[in-house]
Each structure stands twice: as C-alpha cells, then as structure tokens.
N, C-alpha and C positions, 0 to 999 in steps of 0.2 A: 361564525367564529373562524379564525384565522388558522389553518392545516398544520401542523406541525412538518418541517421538513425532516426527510428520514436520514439516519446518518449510521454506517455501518463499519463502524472500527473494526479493526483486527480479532482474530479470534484466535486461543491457545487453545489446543486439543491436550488432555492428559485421560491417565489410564484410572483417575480416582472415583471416576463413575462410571455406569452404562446405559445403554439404550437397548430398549429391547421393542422390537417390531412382532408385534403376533396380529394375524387374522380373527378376529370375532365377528362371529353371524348371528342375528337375528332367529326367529324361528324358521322362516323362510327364506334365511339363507338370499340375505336383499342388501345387508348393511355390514361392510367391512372398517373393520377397525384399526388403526397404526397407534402404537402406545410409544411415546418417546419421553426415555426422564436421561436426568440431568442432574448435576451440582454447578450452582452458580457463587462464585468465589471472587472477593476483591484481588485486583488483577495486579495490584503492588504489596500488600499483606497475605495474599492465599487465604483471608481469614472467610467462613462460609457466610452467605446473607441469606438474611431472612427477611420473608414479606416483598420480594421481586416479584412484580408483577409480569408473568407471562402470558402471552395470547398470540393466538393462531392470529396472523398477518388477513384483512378482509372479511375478519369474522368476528362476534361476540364472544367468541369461546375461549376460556382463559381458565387460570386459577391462580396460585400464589404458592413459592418455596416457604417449606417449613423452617426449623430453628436451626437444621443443618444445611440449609442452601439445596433441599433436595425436590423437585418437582417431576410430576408425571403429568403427560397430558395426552387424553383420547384424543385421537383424531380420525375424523373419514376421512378414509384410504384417499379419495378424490381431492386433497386438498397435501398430499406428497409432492407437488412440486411450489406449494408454498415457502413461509419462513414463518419463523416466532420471533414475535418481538418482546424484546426485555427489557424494561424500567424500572428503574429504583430511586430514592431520592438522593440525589448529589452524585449521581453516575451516567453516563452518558447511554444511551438507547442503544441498546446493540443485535442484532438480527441474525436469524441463523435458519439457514435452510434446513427445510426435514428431512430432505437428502442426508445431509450429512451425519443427524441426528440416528437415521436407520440405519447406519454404513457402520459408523465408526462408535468406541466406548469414549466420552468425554469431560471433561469439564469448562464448564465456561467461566471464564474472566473478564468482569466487566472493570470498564476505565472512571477511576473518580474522577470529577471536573469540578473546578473551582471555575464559574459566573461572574461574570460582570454587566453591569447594567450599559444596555444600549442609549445610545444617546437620545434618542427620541422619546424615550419613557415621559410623561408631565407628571407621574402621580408620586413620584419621590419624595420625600420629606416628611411628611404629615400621615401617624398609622392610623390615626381616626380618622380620615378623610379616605387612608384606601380601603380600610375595613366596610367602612360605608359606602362606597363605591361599591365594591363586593355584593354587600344586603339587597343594595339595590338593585345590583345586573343579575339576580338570582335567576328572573323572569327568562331572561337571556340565554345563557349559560349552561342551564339544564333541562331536561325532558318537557315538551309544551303540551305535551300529551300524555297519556295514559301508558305505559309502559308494564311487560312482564319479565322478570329477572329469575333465572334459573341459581338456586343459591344452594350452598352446602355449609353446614354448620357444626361445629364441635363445642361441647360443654364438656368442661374437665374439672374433678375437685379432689385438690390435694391435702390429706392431711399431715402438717408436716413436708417431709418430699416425697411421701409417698402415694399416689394414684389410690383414690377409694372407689373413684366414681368416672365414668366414660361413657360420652353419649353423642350419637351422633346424626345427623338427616339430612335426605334430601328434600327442598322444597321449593315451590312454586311462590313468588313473592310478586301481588299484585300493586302496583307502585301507583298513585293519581299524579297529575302534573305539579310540578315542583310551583309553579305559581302563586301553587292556593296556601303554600308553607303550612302544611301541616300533615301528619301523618295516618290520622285517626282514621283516616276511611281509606290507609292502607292494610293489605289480606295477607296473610302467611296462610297457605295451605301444603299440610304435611304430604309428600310423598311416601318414602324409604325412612325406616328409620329404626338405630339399636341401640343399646348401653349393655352395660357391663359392670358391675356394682356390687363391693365389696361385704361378704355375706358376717364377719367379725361383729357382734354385737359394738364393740367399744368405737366400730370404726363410724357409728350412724350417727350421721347429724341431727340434733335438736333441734337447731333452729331453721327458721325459712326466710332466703333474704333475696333482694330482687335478681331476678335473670330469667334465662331465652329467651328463644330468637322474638316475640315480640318486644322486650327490654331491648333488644340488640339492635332490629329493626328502628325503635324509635330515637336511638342515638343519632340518625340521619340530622348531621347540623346544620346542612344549607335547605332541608326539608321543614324539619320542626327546630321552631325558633325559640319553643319552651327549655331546650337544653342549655344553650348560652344564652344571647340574646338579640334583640332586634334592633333597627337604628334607632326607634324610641326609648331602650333601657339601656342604650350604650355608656349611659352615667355610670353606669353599678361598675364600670372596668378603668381600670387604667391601660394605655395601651403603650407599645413602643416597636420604634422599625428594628431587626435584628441584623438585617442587611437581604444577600438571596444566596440563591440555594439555583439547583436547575431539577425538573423533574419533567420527565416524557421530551429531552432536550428544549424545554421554555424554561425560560426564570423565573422564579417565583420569589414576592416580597414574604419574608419570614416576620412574621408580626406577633411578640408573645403580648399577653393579659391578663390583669393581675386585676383579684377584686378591692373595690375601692367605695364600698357600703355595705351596711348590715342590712340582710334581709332574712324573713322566717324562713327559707331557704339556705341550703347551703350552697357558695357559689363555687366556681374552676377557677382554675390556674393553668395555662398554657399556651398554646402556640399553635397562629394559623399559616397557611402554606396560601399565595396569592398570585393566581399568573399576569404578570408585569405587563402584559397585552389587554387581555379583558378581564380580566380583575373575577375570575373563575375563581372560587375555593377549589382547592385541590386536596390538601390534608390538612386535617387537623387531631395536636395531639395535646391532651390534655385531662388532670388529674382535679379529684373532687378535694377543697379548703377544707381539710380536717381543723380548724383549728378550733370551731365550736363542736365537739362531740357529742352533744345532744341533739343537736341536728340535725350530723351526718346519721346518726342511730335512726331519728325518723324515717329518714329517707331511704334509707337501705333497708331496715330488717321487717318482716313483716309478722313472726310469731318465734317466741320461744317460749320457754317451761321457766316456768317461776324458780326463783333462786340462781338462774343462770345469768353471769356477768358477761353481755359482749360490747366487745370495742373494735369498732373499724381501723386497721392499720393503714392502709392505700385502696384506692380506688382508680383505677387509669381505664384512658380511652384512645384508640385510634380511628381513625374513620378517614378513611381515602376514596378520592374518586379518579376517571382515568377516561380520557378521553377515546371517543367511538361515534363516529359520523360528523354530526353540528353540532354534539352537544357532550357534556362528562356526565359520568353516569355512575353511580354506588359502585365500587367495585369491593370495597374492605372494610369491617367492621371487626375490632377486636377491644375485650374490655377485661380485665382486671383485678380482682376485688380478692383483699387481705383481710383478715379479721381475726381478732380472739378471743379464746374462749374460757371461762372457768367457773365452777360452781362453787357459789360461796364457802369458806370454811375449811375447802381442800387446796394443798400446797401446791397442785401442781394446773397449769393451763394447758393446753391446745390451740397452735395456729393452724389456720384453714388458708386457703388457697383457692379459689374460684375461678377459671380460665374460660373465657368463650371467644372463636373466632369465625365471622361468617363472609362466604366470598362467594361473588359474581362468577358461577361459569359458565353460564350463558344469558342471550336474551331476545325475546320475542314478541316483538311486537305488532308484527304481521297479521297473525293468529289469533291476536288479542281476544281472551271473553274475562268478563270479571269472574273472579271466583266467588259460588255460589255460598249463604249465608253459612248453610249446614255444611258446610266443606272446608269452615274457616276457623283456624285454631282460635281458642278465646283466648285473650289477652291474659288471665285470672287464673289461667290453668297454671301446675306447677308440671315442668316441661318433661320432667324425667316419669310421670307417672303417666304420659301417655305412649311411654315407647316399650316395645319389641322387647325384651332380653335374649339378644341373640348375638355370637361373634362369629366368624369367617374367617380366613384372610382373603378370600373372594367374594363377599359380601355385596361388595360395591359395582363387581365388573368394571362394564363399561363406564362408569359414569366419572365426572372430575372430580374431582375434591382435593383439597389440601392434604397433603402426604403425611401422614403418623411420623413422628421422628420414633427411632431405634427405642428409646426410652419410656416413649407412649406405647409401642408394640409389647415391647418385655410387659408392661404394666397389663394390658391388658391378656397376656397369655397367662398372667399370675393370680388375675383375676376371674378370669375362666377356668383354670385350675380349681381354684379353691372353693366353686362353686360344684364343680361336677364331684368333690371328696364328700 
C-alpha cells in the first residue's frame, strides 16, 4: 500500500492546556515513563475535537481525544526524541515533537483542508463500483495475519443526563486475518477492569439490551460482513458519491447508503469513508432504520419484566481504522444507543442513554499467542457483572486510555460518594 507522505504545518502554542512529564518505575525500577497531554482545537474556530487520532510517530501506540479535545499519552522515556502524530477527518496531519510537549503548557491547532480529487483517480463516478472495489480489496488492505491489539474500553449509562453507570477495561483483543471476514473466532481477554454504579433503587435498570466490548468488537465492518453488507447483498442499499473528505492527509471518496429492501432484519443508514488510492475503508459512520420498531426491539433488547414498554430512540456507530506499517488496522469503535422507558399505566417515562467507546492503544504482533479458551470473555456474559467495583484517580497509571471528560470525573466522584454514605 502506498506510504502516506508526512506533512507538518505550523503549530500555536497557548496556555489552555498542560503537559506534564513524571518518571514512573516499574518494580524494578527498569521502565521510565513520559506522560504528555494536550488539547487539540480547530485552528480557525478554537472549537475542541473529539476522536483525534493520536500516536507515538514509529510505534503502535496511540489513543484518541475525548469530547473536550483532551488526550494523554504514556510514553517510554526512550522515544522523547520522537513526535505524535495527529489526524482527524477533514484536517490536515500535524506532528509534534515530545520535546516540546515536556517543555512547554500547550494547545494544538490543527488546519481544516478542503480536497480535491487528483487527476489520475479512475474510480470517480460510480459509488457501487467503488464500494465494491473496497469489498473486494478487503484481502489487501488489512491484516493477512493474525494480529493482537492492546484496547481500552468504556461503557457509560445515562439516565436522563445523568451518569448511573461507569465501567471501564483494559484488554487484550485477539484479532484473525481480516480475509476470512468474520469475527467469530475473534478473543477479548479481560485484563484491568472497574465501574462504578449508582446505589438509588429508582436509578436500576430493568431491562437488558445488547452491548460490550464483544458487541463493540463485532461492529468491525471491513471484518464482519454480517453488519452491513457484502458484494452479494449490495441490492438491499442504495448507494451515492457525496464527494471527499481527506483523512491521515489521502482523500477519501465519502459514499452514504440508504436501505432500499425489506428484510426480517433491520437495516443502516449512513456513510463510508474510501481512500481514493486503494480503496481501504477508513471510517464508517452510521445509524440503525428505526422505522420498523418491531424489529429494531428484536435486535436490541434482550430481557425486560413484563408490563414494561420499551422503544429504541437512535442507535449510532462509528468505527475507524488508521493506518500502521502495509496495512490499516482497528483503531476506533464507538456506539450509541437511546431508548425509552415506561410502565404501563403510569404518566411518567424514563430515557436511557447507553455510551461505549473502545480504542487501539497498542499492538503486538511479534509476541503473538492466541488467547487461551478459559481466559476468553464469553460473548453471553453481561459485561458489567464481571467487573471490580472500584475507583481511583490513579487506577489506571501507566496505561493509555481515552481521557474521562471533566463531566464523566464529577459523575463518577458522586457516584463513589454515594456509595461509601
């Protein structure tokens, strides 16, 4: 696959953030640590981004800004005269020494770019022929091997706008070659893991509807073809070019999909991201056709108590991948899910909120062993009944993960609160 060339625009330093440099050691005092965060901010509106894909320059090692543009990232000390690299969609790659990063308090400002199509492109015109292009070059494209991805993952549930529920892990995701498009004889194995869960009788959820990181893991769309579709059921969609976009500095054809058959299935609505070179999925973002409700109810809910009316509000997905060596690779999965609630008879309902986002901060494939049967989370399990209840603010140390926004912190210190009363 064709290198992306690196491009390192200008950089604003401001005082709306900080970097903080500490040493962490091991037990024996073998493994030092450099912690550099940041705020990443549109560099013509100041407004914060979320989901900026950061990584250590030469390495797997990454994570993603949260809802305030805010990112932290471990790094061995031994890679301080590197850079991170920064990409977003419809912004241009921007790099930054970790020098700098330990020196000074900052914020970064990345440059939006508006794309245009090179002239050499052939696959313009026609979104069914590039989508299937895509299907096809899957082979290509992504891992031919067996792969392991270091991931971190958060489940969140709000009732109303208020945090009931917080859960979090670290884990080892054992991944098969993307060739064989399917997921099923992919492994989650729990590492670390904690919640935090509102102790309020009125605040406990009845029902049980699908989610974690096995649900999350299986949204992989260039892996499992069961989620959208394959070049054989490309009938069920309408497709159409939306123009491009640039992401990790390539252009990307924007292709949305609209369903266009009934099936006992409910089908999506949305939009793929397509690099204009080799026809890689990059992102895809897209929401479940509520407009049969009986359906979507199948598919989502899997037990409530009798007399309880639920209806699916929205269901959204993102799923991004990001290139690393010859090939792109999972880097982002977040999903979505709205719902309501009310018991027959009584005036008043309850909406729910369901959040989960899981990201790539490392990966290893050197090392590779599969994970062993008894060490693999089951699919069936309900995720929050196998974790820890315990919180921190240093829970995590060393390790990456997506930064708590200000709002997710308060929630969960009021949720610890109220459990130690």
């Amino acid at each position: 696959m064709k290198k992306t060339a690196s491009y390192i625009p200008a950089l604003l330093f401001c005082l709306f953030a900080f970097i903080l440099q500490s040493a962490a050691q091991d037990g024996k005092g073998q493994v030092q640590i450099v912690s550099a965060r940041g705020i990443v901010r549109d560099f013509l509106t100041d407004s914060p981004l979320e989901n900026v894909s950061v990584s250590l320059q030469g390495t797997s090692i990454g994570t993603v800004t949260n809802a305030e543009g805010v990112f932290v990232l471990k790094i061995p000390a031994e890679y301080e005269s590197s850079s991170l690299n920064l990409s977003h969609l419809g912004y241009l790659n921007t790099a930054i020494p970790v020098s700098h990063l330990t020196r000074s308090d900052v914020t970064v400002r990345i440059l939006p770019v508006t794309g245009h199509l090179h002239e050499s492109i052939v696959y313009a015109g026609d979104a069914r022929e590039i989508v299937a292009g895509a299907l096809w070059r899957i082979g290509e494209n992504y891992p031919a091997s067996q792969d392991m991805l270091s991931m971190f993952y958060r489940e969140t549930l709000q009732k109303g706008h208020r945090y009931t529920s917080i859960s979090e892990a670290m884990m080892d995701v054992y991944k098969t070659p993307y060739r064989s498009r399917t997921t099923m004889r992919d492994k989650i194995r729990l590492n670390k893991t904690r919640s935090v869960l509102s102790t309020r009788k009125r605040d406990t959820l009845s029902v049980k509807v699908s989610g974690g990181p096995a649900l999350a893991l299986s949204m992989d769309v260039v892996k499992n073809p069961d989620v959208l579709f394959t070049v054989d059921d490309m009938d069920y969609y309408k497709f159409s070019q939306e123009g491009t976009v640039t992401i990790d500095d390539r252009q990307q054809f924007v292709i949305s999909f609209t369903p266009e058959a009934e099936l006992s299935q409910p089908l999506y609505i949305g939009r793929l991201f397509i690099d204009c070179e080799s026809l890689a999925i990059t992102r895809a973002e897209f929401s479940m056709d509520l407009s049969d409700i009986d359906k979507a109810i199948y598919s989502i809910l899997r037990k409530k108590p009798v007399g309880l009316n639920f209806k699916p509000l929205a269901l959204d997905f993102v799923v991004a991948y990001r290139p690393h060596e010859d090939a792109y690779v999972l880097n982002y999965i977040r999903s979505t899910m709205k719902f309501r609630c009310d018991w027959k008879k009584r005036l008043f309902h309850s909406v729910y909120t369901t959040s989960s986002e899981m990201v790539t901060v490392d990966r290893d494939a050197a090392t590779l062993k599969e994970i062993r049967p008894d060490e693999t989370m089951k699919r069936n399990l309900i995720f929050n009944d196998m974790l820890m209840e315990y919180w921190s603010s240093d829970f995590w140390k060393d390790y990456n993960i997506i930064e708590p926004t200000e709002s997710l912190e308060n929630a969960a210190r009021r949720l610890t609160n109220n459990r130690s009363e």
